[in-house]
VOLUMZA-472692 format. One record per atom (N, C-alpha, C): atom name; residue number from 1; x, y, z; residue in one letter. Coordinates in nm, 2 decimals. Layout:
REM residues N
ATOM  site  pos       u       v       w  code
ATOM    CA  NUM       X       Y       Z     A
...
REM end
This chain:
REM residues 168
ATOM  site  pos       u       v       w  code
ATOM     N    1   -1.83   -2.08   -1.18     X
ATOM    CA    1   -1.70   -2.15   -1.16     X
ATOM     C    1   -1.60   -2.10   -1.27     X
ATOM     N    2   -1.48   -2.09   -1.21     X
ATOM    CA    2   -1.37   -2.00   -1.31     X
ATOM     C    2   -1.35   -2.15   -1.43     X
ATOM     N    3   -1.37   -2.11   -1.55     X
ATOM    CA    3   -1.34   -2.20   -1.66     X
ATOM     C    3   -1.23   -2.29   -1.66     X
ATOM     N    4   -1.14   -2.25   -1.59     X
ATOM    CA    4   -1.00   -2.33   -1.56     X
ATOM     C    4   -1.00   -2.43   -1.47     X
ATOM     N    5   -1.05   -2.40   -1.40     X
ATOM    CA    5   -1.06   -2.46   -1.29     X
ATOM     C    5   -1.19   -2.58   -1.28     X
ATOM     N    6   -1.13   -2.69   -1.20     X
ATOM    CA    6   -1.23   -2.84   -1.15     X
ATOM     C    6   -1.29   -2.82   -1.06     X
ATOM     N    7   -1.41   -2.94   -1.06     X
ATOM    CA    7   -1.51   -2.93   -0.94     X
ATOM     C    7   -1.37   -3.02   -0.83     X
ATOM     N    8   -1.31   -3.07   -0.82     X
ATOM    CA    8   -1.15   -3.11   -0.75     X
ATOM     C    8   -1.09   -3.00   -0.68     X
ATOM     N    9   -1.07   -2.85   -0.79     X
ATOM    CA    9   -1.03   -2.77   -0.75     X
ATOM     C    9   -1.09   -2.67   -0.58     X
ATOM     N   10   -1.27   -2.68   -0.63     X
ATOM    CA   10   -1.31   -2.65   -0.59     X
ATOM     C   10   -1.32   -2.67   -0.44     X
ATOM     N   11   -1.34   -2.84   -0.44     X
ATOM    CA   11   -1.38   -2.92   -0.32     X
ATOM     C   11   -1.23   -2.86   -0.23     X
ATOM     N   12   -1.07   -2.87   -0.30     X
ATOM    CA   12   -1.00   -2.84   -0.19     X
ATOM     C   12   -0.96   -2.68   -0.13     X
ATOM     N   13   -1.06   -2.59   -0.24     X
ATOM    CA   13   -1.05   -2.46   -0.19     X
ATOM     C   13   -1.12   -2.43   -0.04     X
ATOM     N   14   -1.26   -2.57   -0.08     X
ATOM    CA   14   -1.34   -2.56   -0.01     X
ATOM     C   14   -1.23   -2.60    0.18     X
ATOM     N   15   -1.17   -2.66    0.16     X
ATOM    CA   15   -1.08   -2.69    0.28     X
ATOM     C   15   -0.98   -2.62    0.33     X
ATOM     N   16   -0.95   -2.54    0.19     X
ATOM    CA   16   -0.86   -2.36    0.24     X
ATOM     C   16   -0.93   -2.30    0.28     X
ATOM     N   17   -1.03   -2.28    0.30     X
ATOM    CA   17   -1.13   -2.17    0.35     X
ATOM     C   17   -1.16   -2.20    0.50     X
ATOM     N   18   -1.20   -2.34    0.53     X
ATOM    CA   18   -1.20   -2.40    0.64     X
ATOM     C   18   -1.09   -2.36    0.75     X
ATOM     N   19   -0.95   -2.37    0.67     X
ATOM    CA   19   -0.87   -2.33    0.76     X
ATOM     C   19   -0.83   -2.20    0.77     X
ATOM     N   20   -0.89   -2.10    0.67     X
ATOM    CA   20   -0.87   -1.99    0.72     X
ATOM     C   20   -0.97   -1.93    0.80     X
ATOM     N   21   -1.06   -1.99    0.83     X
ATOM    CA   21   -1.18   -1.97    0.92     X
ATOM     C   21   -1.09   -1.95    1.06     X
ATOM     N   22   -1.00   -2.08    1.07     X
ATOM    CA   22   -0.96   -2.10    1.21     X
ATOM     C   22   -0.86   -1.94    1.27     X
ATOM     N   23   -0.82   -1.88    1.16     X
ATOM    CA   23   -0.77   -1.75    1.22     X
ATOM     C   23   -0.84   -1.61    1.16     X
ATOM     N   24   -0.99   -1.67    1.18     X
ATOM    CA   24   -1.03   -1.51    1.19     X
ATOM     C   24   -1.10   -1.47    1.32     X
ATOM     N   25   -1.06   -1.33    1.32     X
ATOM    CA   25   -1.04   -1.21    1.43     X
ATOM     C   25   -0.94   -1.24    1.54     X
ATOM     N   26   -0.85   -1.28    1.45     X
ATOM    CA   26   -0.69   -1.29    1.48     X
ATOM     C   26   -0.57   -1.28    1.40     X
ATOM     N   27   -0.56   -1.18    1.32     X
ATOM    CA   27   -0.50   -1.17    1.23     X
ATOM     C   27   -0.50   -1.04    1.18     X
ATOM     N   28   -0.62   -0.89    1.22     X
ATOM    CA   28   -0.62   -0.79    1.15     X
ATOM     C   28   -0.48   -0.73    1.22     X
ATOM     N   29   -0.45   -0.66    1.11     X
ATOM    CA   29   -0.52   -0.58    1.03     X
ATOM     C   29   -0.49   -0.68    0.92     X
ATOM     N   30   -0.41   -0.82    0.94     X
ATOM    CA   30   -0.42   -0.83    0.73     X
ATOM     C   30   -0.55   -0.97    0.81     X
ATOM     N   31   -0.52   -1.00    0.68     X
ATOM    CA   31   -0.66   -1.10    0.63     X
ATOM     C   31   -0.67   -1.27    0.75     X
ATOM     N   32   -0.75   -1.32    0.72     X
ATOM    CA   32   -0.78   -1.46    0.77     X
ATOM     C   32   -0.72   -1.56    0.61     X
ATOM     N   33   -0.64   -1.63    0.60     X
ATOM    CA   33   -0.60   -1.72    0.47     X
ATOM     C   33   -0.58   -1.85    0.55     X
ATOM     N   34   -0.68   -1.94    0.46     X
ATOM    CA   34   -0.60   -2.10    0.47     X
ATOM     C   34   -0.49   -2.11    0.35     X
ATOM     N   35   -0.41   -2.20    0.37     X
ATOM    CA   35   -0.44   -2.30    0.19     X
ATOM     C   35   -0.35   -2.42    0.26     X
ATOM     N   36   -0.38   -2.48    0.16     X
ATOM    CA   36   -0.38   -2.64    0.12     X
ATOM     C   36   -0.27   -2.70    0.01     X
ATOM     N   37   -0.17   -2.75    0.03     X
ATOM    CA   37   -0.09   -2.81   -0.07     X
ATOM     C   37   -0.13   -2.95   -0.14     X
ATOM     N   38   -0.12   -2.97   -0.22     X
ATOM    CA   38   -0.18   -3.13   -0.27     X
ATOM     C   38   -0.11   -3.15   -0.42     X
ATOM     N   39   -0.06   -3.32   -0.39     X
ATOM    CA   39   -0.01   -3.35   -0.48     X
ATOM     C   39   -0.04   -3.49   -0.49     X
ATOM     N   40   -0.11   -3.57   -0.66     X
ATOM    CA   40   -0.19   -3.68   -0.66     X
ATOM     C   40   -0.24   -3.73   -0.58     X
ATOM     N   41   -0.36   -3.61   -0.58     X
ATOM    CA   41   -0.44   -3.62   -0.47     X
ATOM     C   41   -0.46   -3.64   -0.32     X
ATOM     N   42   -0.34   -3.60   -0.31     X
ATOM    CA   42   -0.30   -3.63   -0.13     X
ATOM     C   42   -0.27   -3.48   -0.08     X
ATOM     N   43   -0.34   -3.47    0.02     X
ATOM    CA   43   -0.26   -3.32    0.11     X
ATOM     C   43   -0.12   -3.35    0.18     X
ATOM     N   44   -0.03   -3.27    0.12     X
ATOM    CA   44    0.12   -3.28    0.15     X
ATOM     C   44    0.09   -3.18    0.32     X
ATOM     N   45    0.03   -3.09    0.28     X
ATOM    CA   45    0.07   -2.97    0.39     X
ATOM     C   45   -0.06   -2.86    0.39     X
ATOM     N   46   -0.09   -2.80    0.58     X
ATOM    CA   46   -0.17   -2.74    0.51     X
ATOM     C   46   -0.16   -2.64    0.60     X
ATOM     N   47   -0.22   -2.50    0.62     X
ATOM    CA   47   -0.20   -2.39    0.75     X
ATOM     C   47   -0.28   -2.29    0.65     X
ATOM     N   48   -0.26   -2.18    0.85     X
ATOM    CA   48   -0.38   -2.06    0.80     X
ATOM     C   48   -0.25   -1.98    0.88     X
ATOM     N   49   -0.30   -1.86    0.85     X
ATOM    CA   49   -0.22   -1.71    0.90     X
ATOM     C   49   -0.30   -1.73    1.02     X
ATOM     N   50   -0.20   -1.77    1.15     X
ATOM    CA   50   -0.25   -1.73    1.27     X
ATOM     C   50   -0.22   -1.60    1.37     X
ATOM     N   51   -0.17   -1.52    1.33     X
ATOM    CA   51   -0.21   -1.38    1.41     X
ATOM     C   51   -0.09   -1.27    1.31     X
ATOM     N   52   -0.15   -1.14    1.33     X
ATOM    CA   52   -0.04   -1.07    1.24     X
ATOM     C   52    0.08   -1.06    1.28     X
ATOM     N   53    0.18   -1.08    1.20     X
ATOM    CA   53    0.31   -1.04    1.22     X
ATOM     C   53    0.33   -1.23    1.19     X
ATOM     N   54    0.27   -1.34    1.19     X
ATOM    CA   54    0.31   -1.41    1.25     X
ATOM     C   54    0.36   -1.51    1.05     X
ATOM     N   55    0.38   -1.60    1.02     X
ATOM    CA   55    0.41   -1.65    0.93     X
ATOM     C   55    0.28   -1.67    0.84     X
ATOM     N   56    0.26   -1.64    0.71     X
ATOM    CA   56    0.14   -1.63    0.62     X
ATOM     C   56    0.12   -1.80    0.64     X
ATOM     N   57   -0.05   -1.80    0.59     X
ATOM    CA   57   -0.08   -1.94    0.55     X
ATOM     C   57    0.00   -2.02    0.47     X
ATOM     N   58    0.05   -1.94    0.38     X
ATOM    CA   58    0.14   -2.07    0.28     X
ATOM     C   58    0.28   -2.12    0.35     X
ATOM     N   59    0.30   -1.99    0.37     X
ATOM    CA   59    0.48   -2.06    0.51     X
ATOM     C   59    0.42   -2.18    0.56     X
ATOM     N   60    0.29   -2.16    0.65     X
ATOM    CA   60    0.27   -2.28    0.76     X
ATOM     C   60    0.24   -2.40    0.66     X
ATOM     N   61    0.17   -2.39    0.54     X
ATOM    CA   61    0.16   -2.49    0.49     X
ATOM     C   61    0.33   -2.56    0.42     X
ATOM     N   62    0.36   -2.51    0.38     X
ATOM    CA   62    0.51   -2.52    0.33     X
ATOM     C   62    0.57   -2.59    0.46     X
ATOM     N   63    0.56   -2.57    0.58     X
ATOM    CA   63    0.66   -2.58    0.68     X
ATOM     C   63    0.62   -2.69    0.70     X
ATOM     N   64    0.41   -2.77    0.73     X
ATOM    CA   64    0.36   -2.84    0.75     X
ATOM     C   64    0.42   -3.00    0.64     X
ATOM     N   65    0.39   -2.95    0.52     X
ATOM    CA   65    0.44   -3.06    0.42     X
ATOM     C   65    0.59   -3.10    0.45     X
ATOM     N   66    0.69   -2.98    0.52     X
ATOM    CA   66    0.81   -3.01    0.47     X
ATOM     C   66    0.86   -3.11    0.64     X
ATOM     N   67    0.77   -3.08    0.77     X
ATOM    CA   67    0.78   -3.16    0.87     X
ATOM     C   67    0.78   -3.34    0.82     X
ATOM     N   68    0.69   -3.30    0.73     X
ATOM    CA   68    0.58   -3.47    0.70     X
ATOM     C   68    0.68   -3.55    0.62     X
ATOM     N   69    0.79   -3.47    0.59     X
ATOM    CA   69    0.90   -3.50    0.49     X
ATOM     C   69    0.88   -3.49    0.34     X
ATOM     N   70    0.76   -3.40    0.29     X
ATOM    CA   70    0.71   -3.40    0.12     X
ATOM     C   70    0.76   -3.30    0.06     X
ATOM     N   71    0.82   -3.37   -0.07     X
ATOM    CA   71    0.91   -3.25   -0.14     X
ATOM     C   71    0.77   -3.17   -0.21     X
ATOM     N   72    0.76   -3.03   -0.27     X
ATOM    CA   72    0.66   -3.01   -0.32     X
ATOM     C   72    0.70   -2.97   -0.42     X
ATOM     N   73    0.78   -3.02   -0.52     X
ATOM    CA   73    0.81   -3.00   -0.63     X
ATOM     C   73    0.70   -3.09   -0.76     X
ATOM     N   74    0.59   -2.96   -0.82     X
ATOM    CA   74    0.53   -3.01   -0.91     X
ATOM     C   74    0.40   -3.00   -0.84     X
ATOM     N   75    0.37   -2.97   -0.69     X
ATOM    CA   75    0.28   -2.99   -0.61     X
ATOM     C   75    0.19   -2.82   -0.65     X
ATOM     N   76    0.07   -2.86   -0.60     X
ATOM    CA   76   -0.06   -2.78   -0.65     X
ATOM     C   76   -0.12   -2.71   -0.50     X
ATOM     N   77   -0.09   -2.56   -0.47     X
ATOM    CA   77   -0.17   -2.49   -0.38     X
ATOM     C   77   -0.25   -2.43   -0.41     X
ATOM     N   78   -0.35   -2.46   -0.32     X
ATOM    CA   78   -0.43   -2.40   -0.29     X
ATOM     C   78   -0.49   -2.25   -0.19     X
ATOM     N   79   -0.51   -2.17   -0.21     X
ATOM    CA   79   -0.50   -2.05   -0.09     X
ATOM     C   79   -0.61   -1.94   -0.14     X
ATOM     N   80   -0.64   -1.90    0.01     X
ATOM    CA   80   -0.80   -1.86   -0.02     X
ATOM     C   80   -0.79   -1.68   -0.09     X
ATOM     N   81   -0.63   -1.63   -0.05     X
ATOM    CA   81   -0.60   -1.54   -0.09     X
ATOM     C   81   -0.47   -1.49   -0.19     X
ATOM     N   82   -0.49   -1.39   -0.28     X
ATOM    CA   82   -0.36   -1.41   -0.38     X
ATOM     C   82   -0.25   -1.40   -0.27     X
ATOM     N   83   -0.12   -1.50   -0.29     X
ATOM    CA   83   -0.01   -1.46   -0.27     X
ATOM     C   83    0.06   -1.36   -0.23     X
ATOM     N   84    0.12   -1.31   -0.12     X
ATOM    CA   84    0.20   -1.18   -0.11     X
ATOM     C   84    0.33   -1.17   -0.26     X
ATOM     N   85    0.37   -1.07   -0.31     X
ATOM    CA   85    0.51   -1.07   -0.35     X
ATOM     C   85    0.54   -0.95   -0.28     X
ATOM     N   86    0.57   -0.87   -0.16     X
ATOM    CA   86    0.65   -0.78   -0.11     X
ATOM     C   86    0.68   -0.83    0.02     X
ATOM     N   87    0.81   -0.74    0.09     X
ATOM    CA   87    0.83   -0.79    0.23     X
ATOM     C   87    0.72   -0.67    0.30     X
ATOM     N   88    0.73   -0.77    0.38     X
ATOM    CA   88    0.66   -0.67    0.55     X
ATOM     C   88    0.71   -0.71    0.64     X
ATOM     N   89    0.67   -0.78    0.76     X
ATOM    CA   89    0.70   -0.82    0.84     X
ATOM     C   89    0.71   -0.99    0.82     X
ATOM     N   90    0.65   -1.05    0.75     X
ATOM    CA   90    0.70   -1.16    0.64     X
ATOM     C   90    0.76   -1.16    0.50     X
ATOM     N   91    0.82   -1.28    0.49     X
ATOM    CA   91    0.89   -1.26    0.32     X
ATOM     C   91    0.75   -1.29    0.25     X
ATOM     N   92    0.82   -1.25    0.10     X
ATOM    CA   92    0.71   -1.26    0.04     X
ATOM     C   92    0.65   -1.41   -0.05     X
ATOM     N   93    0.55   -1.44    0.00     X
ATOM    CA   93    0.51   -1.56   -0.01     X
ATOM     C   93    0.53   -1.65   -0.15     X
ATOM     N   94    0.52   -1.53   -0.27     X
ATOM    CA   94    0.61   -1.58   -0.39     X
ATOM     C   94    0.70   -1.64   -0.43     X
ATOM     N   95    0.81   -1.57   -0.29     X
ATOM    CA   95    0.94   -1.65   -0.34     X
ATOM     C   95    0.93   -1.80   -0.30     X
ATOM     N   96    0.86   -1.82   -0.15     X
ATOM    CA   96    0.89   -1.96   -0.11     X
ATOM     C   96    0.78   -2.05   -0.20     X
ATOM     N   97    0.70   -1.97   -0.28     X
ATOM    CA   97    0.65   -2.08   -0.37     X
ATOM     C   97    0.72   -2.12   -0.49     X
ATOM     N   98    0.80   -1.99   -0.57     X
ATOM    CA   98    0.90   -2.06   -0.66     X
ATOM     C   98    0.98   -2.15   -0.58     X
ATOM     N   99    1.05   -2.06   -0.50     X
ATOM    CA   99    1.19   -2.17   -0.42     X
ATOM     C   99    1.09   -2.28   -0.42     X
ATOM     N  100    1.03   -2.29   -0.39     X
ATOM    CA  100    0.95   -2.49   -0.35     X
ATOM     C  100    0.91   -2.55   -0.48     X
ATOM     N  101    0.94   -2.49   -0.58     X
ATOM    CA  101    0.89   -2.52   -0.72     X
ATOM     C  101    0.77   -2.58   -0.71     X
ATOM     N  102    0.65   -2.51   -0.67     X
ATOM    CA  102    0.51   -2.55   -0.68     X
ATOM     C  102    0.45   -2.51   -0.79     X
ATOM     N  103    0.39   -2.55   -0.90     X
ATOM    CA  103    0.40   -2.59   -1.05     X
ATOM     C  103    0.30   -2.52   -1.06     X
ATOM     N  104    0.12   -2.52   -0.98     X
ATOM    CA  104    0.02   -2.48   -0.97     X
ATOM     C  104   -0.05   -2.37   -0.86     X
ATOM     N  105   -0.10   -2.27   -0.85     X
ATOM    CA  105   -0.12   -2.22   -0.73     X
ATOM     C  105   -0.24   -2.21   -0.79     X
ATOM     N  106   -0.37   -2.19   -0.69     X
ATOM    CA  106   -0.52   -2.22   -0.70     X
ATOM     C  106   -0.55   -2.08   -0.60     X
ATOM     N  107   -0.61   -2.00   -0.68     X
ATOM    CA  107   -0.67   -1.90   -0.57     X
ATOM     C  107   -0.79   -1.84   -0.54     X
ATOM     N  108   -0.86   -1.82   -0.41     X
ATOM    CA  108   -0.96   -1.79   -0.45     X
ATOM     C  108   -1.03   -1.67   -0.47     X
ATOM     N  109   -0.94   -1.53   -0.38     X
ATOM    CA  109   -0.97   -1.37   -0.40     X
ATOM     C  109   -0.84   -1.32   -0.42     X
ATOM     N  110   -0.86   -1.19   -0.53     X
ATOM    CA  110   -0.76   -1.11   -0.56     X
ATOM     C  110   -0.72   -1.04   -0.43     X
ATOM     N  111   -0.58   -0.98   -0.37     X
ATOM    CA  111   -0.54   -0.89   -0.31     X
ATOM     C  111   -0.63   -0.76   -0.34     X
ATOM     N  112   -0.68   -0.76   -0.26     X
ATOM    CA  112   -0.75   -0.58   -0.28     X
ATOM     C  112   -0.65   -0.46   -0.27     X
ATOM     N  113   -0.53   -0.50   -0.18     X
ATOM    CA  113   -0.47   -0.38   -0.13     X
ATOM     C  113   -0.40   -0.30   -0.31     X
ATOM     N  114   -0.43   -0.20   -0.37     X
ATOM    CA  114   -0.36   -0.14   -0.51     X
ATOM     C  114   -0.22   -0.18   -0.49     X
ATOM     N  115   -0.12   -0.18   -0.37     X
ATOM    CA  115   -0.01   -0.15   -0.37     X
ATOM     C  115    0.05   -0.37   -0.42     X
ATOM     N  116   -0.08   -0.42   -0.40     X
ATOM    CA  116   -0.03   -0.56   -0.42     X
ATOM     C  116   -0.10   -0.63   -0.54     X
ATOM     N  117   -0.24   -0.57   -0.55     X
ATOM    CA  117   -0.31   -0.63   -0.63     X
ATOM     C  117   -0.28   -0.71   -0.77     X
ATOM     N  118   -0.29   -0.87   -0.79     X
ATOM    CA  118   -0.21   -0.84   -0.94     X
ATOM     C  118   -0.09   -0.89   -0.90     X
ATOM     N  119    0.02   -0.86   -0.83     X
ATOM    CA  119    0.15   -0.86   -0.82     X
ATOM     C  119    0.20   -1.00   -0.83     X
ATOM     N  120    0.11   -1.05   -0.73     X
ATOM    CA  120    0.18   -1.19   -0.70     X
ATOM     C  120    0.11   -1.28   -0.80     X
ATOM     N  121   -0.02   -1.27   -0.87     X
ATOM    CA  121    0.01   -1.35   -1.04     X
ATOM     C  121    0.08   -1.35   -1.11     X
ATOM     N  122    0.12   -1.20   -1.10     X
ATOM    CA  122    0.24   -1.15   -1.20     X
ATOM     C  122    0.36   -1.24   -1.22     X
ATOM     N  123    0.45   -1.20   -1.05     X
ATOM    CA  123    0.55   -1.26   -1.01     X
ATOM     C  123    0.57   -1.45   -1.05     X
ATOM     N  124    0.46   -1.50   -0.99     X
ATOM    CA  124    0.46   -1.65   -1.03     X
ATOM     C  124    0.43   -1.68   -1.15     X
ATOM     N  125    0.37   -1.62   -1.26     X
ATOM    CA  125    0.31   -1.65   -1.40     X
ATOM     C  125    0.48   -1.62   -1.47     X
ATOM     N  126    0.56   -1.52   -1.43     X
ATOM    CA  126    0.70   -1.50   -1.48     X
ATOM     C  126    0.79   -1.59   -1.41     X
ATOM     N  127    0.78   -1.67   -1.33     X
ATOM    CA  127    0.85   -1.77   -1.29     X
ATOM     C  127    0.81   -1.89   -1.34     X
ATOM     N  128    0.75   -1.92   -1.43     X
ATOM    CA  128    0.63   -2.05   -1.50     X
ATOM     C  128    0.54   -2.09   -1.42     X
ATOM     N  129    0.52   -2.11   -1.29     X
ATOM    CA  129    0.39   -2.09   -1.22     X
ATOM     C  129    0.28   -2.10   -1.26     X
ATOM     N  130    0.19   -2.19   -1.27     X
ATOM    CA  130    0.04   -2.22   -1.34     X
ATOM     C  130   -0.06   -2.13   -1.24     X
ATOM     N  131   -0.12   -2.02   -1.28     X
ATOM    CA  131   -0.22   -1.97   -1.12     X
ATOM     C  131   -0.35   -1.94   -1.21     X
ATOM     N  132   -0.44   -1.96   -1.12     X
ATOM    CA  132   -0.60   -2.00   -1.18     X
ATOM     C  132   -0.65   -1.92   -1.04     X
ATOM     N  133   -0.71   -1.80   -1.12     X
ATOM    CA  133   -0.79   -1.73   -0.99     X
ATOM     C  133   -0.91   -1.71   -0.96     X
ATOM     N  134   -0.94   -1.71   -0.87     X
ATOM    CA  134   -1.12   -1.64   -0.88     X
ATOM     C  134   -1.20   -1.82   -0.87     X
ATOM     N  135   -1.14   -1.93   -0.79     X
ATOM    CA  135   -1.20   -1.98   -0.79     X
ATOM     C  135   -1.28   -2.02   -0.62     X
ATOM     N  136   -1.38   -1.99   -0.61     X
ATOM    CA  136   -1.50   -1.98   -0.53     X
ATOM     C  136   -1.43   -1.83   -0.46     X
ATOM     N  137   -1.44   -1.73   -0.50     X
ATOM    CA  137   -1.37   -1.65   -0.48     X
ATOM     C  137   -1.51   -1.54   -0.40     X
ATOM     N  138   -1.61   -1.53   -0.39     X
ATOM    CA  138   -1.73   -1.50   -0.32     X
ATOM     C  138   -1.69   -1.55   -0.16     X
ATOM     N  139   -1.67   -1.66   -0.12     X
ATOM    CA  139   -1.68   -1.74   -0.03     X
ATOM     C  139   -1.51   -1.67    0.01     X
ATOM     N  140   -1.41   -1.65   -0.05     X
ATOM    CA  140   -1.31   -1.63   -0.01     X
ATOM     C  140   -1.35   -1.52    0.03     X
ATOM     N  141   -1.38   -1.40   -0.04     X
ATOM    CA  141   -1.36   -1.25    0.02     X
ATOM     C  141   -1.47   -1.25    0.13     X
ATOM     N  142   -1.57   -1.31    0.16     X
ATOM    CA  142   -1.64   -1.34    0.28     X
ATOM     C  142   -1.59   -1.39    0.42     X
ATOM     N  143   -1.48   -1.45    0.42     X
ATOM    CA  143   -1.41   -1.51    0.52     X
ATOM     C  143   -1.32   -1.33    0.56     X
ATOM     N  144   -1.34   -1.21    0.49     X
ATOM    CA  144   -1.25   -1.10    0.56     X
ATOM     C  144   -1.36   -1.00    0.47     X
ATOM     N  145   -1.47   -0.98    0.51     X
ATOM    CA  145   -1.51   -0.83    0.44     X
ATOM     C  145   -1.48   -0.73    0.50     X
ATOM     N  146   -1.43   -0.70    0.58     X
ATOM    CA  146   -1.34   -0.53    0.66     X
ATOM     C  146   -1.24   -0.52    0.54     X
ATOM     N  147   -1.15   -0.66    0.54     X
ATOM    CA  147   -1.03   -0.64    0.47     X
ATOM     C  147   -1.02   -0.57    0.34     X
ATOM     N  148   -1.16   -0.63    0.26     X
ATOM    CA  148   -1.17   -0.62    0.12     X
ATOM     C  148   -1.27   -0.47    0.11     X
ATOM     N  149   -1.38   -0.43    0.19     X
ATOM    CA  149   -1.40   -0.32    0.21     X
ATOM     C  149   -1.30   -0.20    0.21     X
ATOM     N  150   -1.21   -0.19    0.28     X
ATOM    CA  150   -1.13   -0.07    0.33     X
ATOM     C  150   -1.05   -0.08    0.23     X
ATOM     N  151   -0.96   -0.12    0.16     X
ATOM    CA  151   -0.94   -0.15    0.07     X
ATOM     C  151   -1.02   -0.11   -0.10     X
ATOM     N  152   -1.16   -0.16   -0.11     X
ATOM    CA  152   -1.17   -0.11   -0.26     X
ATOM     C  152   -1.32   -0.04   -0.25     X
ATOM     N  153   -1.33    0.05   -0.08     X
ATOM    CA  153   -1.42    0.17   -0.11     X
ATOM     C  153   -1.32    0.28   -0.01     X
ATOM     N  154   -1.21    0.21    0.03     X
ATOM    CA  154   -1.12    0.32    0.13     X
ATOM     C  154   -1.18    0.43    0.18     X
ATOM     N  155   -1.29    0.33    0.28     X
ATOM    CA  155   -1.32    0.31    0.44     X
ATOM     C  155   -1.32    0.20    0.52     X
ATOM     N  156   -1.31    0.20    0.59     X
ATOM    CA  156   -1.37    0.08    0.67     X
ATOM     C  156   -1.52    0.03    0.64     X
ATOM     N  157   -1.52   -0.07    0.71     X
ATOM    CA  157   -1.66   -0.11    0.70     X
ATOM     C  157   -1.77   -0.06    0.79     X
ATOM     N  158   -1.75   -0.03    0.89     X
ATOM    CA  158   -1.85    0.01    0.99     X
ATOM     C  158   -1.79    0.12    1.04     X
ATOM     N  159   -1.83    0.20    1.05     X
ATOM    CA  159   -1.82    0.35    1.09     X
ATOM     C  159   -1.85    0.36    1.23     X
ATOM     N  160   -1.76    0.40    1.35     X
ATOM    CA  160   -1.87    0.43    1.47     X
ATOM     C  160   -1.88    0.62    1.50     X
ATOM     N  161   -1.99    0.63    1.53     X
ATOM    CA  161   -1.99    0.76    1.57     X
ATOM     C  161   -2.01    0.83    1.70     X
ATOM     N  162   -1.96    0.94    1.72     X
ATOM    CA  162   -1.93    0.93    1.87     X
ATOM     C  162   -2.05    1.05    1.93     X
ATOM     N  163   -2.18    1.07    1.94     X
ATOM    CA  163   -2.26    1.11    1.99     X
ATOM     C  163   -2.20    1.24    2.11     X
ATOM     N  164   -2.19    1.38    2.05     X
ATOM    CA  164   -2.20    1.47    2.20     X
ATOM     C  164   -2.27    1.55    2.23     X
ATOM     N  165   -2.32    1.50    2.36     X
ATOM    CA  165   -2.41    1.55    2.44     X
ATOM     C  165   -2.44    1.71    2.51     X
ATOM     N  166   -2.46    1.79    2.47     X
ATOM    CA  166   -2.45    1.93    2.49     X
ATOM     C  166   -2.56    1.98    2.60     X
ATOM     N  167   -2.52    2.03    2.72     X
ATOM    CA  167   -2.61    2.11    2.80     X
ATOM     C  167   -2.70    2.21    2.73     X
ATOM     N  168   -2.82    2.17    2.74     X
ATOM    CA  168   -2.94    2.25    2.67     X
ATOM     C  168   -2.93    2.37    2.70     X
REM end
């Protein structure tokens, strides 16, 4: 268990994971993410990345809390994967966690990709941002091993080979 981090911590990573379950092998090429927002002990909001291109797990949770009417100012996420800070085809998930002034972010695997890895601790730790990583972080990078594979041995994970058959 990361030193920083609660068996509290743990139990609600254990529930980001859960929901990032719900969007895997629907989401490559990026990853499967839940997370969980929680504040005194209450889930404000929660979501997973449901198909690529489509809004990251933290938007949906962000969007989920803010339906329910909860400000998340001071509020503690949770998410199974570090944070985006670049654009792609979504913003980068950094900013709407400062903009939401969320005080704590709880994570459980680093970004593998070089071009992000790192970044988005970075970004939120320079905005005052509390972030505690690497907690149950085995179980996170298990919910997407292609992802974290291709990435930090740049191959894929499974190789197919294509067999040709030559007249003897």
């Amino acid at each position: 268990m990361n030193p920083a981090a609660s068996t509290s911590d743990e139990n609600w990573m254990r529930q980001a994971i859960a929901l990032a379950r719900r969007g895997q092998g629907r989401t490559h090429p990026n990853p499967a993410v839940g997370a969980v927002i929680i504040s005194g002990g209450m889930v404000l909001g929660e979501g997973f990345h449901e198909r690529a291109g489509a809004p990251h797990a933290e938007a949906n949770a962000v969007a989920n809390a803010r339906a329910a009417g909860h400000s998340l100012i001071g509020a503690t996420l949770y998410v199974t994967l570090e944070p985006c800070s670049s654009w792609g085809r979504t913003p980068p998930c950094t900013e709407l966690i400062i903009r939401e002034r969320i005080a704590r972010v709880v994570v459980g695997a680093t970004d593998p990709d070089p071009r992000h890895r790192g970044r988005g601790y970075a970004v939120l730790r320079h905005a005052g941002v509390q972030v505690i990583n690497g907690v149950l972080a085995g179980a996170c990078i298990a919910l997407n091993p292609e992802f974290h594979t291709r990435f930090l041995h740049a191959m894929p994970r499974s190789v197919r080979c294509r067999v040709i058959h030559r007249p003897s």
